[in-house]
C-alpha positions as CSV (number, residue, x, y, z in Angstrom):
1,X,2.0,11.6,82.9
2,X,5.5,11.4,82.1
3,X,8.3,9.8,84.1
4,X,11.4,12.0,83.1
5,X,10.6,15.6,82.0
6,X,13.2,18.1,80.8
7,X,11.2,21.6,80.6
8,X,12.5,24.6,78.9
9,X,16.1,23.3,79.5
10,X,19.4,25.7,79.1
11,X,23.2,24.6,80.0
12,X,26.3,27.0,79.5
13,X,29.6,26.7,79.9
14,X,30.6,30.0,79.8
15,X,29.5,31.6,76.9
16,X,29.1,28.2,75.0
17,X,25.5,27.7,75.0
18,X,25.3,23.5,74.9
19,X,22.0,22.9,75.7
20,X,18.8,25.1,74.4
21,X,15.6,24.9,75.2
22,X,15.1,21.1,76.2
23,X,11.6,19.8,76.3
24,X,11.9,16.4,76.5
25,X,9.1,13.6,78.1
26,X,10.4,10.1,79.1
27,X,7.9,7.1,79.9
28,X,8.4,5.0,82.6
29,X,9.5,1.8,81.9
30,X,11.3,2.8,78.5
31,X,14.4,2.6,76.8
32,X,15.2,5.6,75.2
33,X,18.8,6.8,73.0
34,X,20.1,10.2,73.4
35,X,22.3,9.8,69.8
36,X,23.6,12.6,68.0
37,X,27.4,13.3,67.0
38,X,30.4,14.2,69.4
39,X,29.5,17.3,70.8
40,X,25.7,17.8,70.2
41,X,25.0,17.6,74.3
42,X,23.9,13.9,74.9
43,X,26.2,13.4,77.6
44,X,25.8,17.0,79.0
45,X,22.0,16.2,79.2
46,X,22.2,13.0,81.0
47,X,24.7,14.8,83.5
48,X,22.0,17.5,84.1
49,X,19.3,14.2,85.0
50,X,22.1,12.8,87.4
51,X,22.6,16.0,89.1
52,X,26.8,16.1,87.8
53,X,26.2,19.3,85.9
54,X,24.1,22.3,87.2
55,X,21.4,23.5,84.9
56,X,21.6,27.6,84.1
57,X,17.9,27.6,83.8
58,X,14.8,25.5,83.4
59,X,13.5,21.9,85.5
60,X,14.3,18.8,85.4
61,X,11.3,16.4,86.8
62,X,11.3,12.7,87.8
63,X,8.4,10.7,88.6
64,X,6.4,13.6,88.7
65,X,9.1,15.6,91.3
66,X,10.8,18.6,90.6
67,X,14.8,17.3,91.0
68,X,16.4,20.4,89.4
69,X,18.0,21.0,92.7
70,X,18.4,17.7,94.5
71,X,21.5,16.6,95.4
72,X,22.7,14.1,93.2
73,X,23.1,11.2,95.5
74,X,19.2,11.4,97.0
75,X,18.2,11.7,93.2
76,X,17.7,7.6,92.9
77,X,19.9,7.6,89.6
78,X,22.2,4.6,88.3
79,X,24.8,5.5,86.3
80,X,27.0,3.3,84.1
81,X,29.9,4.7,82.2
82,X,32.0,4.3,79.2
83,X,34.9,3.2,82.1
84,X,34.0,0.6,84.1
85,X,35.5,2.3,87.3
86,X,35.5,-1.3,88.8
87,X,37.8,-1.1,92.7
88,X,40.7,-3.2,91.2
89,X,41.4,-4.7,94.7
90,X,37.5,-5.8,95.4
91,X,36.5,-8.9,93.9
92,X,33.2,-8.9,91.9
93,X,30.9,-9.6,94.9
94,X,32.6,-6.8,96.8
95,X,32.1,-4.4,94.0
96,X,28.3,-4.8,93.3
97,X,27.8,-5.1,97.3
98,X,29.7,-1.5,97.6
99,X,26.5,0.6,96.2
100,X,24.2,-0.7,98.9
101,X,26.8,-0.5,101.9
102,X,27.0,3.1,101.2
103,X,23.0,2.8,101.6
104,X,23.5,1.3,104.8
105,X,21.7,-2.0,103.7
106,X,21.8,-5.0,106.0
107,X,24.7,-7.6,105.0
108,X,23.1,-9.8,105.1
109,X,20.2,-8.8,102.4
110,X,22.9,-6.9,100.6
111,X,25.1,-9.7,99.9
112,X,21.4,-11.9,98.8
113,X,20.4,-9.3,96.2
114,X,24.2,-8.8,95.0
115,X,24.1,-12.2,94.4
116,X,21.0,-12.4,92.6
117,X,21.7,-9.8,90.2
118,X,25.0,-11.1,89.4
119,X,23.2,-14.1,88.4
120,X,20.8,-11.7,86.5
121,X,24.0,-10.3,84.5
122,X,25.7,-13.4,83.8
123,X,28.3,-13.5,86.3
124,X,27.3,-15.9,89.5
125,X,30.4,-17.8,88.6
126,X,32.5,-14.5,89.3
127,X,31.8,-13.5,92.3
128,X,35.2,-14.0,94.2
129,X,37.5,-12.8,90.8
130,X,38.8,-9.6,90.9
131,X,38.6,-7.1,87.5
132,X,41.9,-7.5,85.9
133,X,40.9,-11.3,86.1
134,X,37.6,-10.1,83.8
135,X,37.3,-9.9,80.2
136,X,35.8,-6.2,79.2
137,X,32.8,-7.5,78.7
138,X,32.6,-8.9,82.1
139,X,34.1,-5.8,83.7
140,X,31.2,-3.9,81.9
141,X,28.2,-6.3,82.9
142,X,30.0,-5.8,86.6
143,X,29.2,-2.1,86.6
144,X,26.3,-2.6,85.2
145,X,25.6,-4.7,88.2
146,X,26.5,-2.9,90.7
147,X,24.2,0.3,89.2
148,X,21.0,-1.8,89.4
149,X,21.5,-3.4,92.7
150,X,20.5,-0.7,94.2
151,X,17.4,-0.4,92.1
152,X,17.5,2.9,91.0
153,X,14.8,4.9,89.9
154,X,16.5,5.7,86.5
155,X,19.4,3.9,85.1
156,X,21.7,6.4,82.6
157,X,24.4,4.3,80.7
158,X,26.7,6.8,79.1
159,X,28.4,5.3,75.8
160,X,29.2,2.3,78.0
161,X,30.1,0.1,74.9
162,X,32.4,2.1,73.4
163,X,35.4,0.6,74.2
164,X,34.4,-3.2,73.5
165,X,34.8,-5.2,70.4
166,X,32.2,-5.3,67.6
167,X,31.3,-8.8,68.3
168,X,31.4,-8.4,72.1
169,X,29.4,-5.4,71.9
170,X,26.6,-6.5,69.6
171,X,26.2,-9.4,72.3
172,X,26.2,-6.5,75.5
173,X,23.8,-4.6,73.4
174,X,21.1,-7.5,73.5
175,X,22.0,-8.2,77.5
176,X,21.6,-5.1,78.4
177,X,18.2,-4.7,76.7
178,X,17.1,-8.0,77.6
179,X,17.9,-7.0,81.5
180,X,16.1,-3.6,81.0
181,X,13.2,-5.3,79.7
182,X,13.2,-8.1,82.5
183,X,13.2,-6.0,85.7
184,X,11.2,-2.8,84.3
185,X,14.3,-0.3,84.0
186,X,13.8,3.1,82.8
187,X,17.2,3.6,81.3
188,X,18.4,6.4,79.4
189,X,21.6,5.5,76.8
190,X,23.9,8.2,75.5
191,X,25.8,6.8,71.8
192,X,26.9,8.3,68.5
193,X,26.3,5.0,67.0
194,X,23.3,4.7,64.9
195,X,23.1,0.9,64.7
196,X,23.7,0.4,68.0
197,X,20.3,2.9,68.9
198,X,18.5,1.4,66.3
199,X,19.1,-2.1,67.8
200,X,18.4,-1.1,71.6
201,X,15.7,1.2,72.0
202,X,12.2,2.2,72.4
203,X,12.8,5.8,71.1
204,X,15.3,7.6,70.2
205,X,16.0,11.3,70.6
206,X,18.2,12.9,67.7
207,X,20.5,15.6,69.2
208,X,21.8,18.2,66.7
209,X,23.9,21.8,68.4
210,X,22.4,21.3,71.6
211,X,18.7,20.8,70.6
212,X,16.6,17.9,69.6
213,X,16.4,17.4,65.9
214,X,13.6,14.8,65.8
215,X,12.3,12.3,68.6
216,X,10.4,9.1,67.0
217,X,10.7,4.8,67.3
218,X,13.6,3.7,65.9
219,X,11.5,2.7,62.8
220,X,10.4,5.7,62.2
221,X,13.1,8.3,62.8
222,X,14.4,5.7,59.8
223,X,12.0,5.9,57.7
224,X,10.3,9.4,58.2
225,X,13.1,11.8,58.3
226,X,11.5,15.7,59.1
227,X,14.9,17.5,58.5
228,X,17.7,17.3,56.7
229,X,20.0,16.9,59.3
230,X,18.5,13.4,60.6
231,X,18.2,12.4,56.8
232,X,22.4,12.8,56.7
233,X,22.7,11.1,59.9
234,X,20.4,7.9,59.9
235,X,20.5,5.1,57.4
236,X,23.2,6.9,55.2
237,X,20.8,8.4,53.1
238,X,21.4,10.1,49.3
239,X,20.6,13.5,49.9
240,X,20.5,16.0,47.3
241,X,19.0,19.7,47.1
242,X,17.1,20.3,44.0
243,X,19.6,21.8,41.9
244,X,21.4,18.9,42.1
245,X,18.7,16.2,41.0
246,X,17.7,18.5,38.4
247,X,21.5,17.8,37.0
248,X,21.4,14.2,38.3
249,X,18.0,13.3,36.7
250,X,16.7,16.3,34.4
251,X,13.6,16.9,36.5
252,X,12.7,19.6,38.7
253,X,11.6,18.7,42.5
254,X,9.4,21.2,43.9
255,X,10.9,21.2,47.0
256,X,14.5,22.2,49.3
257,X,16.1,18.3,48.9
258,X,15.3,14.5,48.0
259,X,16.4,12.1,50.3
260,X,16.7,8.4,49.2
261,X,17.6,5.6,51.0
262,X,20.6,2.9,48.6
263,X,18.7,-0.1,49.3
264,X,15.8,1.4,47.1
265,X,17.6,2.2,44.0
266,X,17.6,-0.3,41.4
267,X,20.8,-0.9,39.6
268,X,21.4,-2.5,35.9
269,X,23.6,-2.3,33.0
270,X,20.8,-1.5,30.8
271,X,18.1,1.6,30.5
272,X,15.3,1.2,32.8
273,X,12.1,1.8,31.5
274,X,9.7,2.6,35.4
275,X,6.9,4.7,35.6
276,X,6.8,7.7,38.8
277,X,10.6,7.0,39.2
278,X,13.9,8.7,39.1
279,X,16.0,7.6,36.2
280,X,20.0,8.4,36.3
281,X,23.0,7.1,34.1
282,X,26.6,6.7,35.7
283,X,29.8,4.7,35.8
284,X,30.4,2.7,39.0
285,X,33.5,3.9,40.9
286,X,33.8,1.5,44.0
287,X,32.2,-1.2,45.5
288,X,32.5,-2.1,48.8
289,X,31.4,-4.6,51.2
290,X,29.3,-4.1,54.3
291,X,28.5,-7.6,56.1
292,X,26.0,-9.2,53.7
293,X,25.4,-5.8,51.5
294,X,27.1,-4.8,48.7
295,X,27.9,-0.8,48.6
296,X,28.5,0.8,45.0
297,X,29.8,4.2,44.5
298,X,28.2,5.0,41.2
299,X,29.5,8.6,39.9
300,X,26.8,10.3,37.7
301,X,28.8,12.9,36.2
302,X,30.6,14.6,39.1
303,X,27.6,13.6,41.7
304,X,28.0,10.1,43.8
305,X,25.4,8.2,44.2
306,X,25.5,5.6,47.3
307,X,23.7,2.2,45.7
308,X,23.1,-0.8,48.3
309,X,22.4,-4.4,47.4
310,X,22.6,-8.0,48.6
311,X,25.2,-10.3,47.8
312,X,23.6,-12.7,45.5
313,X,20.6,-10.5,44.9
314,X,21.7,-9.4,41.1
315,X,24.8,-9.5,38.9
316,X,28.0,-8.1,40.4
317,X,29.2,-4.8,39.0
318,X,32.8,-3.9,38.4
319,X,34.7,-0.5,38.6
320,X,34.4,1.1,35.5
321,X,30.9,-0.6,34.2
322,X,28.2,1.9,33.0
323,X,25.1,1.6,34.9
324,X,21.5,2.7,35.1
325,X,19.5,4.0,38.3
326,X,15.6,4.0,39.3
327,X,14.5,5.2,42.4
328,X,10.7,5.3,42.8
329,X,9.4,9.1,43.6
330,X,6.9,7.9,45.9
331,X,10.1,6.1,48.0
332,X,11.6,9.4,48.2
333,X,11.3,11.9,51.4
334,X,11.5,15.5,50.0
335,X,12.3,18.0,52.4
């Protein structure tokens, strides 16, 4: 039986229909991604769990409990958002010990498991400084503190890294799935970032105008694209309808588009000769780096061609160089 379920879901703001038809199952003990891009309804959804936004029709269930309709502070829900919303004149201690006061827990116990859980995050040795004395990364591993103090039965972190620096976050993302992980948190996190979704969860949910495009393991929504849509949006990939790779490659596909990942295409300055493949001829327009890849432009006639490879891997190709592509047809995902 499923933990979190989202059943025949609807949300309107007006006339703007933002959520639609919403079925959605959750495990216990998962980390799941809502990702999709700005203004898809990730964030709208995860309001609807919390109780911050009133569905217009359909249930939301937790741990088997119908919670369409429960106030949102006897819903058992953590929240952690893109703003730490830190007290600026409580010190650290004060701020994770705030969540269980309001719960009425004794003190004494609060301040124990306050302190314990600030050990859990990283931050025993900040218990008496006060935010503005925090880094942002500390600031964020406060609130995320003080949302699991309390144990919640759900823990929602909506784009919470956001604001951090690439180095910083990639560090967070790892802590906060290594926490999950250690104390059995179902957590929910909202981002538009495909790396970081790939990198932190168990599944991911691919939102697209208010619906959900594809749900699968990170691996897989990677790998096996169903729709277009999640082809453009994960793993850049080469996508083409069949008009198109009958001008880039003089064959006729059988099919709507061929999507192709750049890491799969081979690149040299000489004809290939490959059996079941794709065989193209362009001129390489750009190269660009991306940490230890090596991105080419390649423009085959008026069509780009996105061509990935390691540094060190082949020969280095210069702007302006004619080049050859394979791609193996059994590689490609036709849609």
């Amino acid at each position: 039986m499923s933990y979190i379920k989202f059943e025949n879901l609807y949300k309107s703001f007006g006339s703007n229909e933002v959520l639609k038809d919403i079925n959605l199952e959750i495990e216990q003990g998962q980390l799941v991604t809502l990702l999709g891009p700005s203004g898809c309804g990730k964030s709208t959804l995860l309001r609807c769990l919390a109780g911050l936004e009133t569905v217009t029709s359909g249930k939301v269930y937790l741990d088997g409990k119908d919670i369409t309709n429960v106030d949102p502070k006897n819903r058992g829900i953590g929240m952690v958002f893109q703003q730490y919303s830190l007290f600026p004149n409580m010190n650290v201690l004060q701020n994770v010990k705030f969540g269980l006061a309001m719960k009425k827990v004794d003190k004494a116990l609060a301040d124990k498991k306050s302190r314990e859980i600030l050990e859990v995050v990283g931050l025993g040795d900040k218990l008496k400084q006060y935010p503005s004395q925090l880094s942002g990364g500390q600031q964020q591993r406060a609130a995320l503190a003080r949302a699991i103090v309390t144990e919640p039965k759900v823990l929602l972190l909506d784009e919470p890294l956001s604001a951090i620096d690439a180095l910083l976050r990639h560090s967070l993302q790892v802590e906060i799935r290594r926490i999950q992980r250690d104390l059995g948190i179902t957590a929910i996190f909202v981002t538009h970032d495909q790396e970081e979704a790939m990198v932190m969860s168990d599944m991911i949910h691919l939102m697209y105008k208010g619906q959900i495009e594809q749900s699968a393991k990170p691996t897989d929504l990677y790998t096996k694209p169903r729709t277009s849509f999640v082809a453009s949006f994960i793993g850049h990939y080469n996508l083409f309808d069949a008009a198109t790779m009958k001008k880039l490659t003089g064959e006729a596909v059988d099919c709507e588009n061929v999507a192709f990942r750049p890491e799969i295409i081979g690149i040299s300055r000489t004809p290939v000769e490959k059996e079941n493949a794709f065989l193209m001829k362009g001129t390489v327009n750009v190269s660009l780096p991306h940490g230890n890849i090596l991105r080419y432009a390649v423009m085959c006639g008026d069509i780009q061609v996105d061509v990935d490879v390691l540094f060190g891997q082949s020969e280095l190709f210069e702007a302006g160089d004619e080049v050859y592509l394979a791609v193996s047809k059994p590689e490609c995902i036709y849609l």
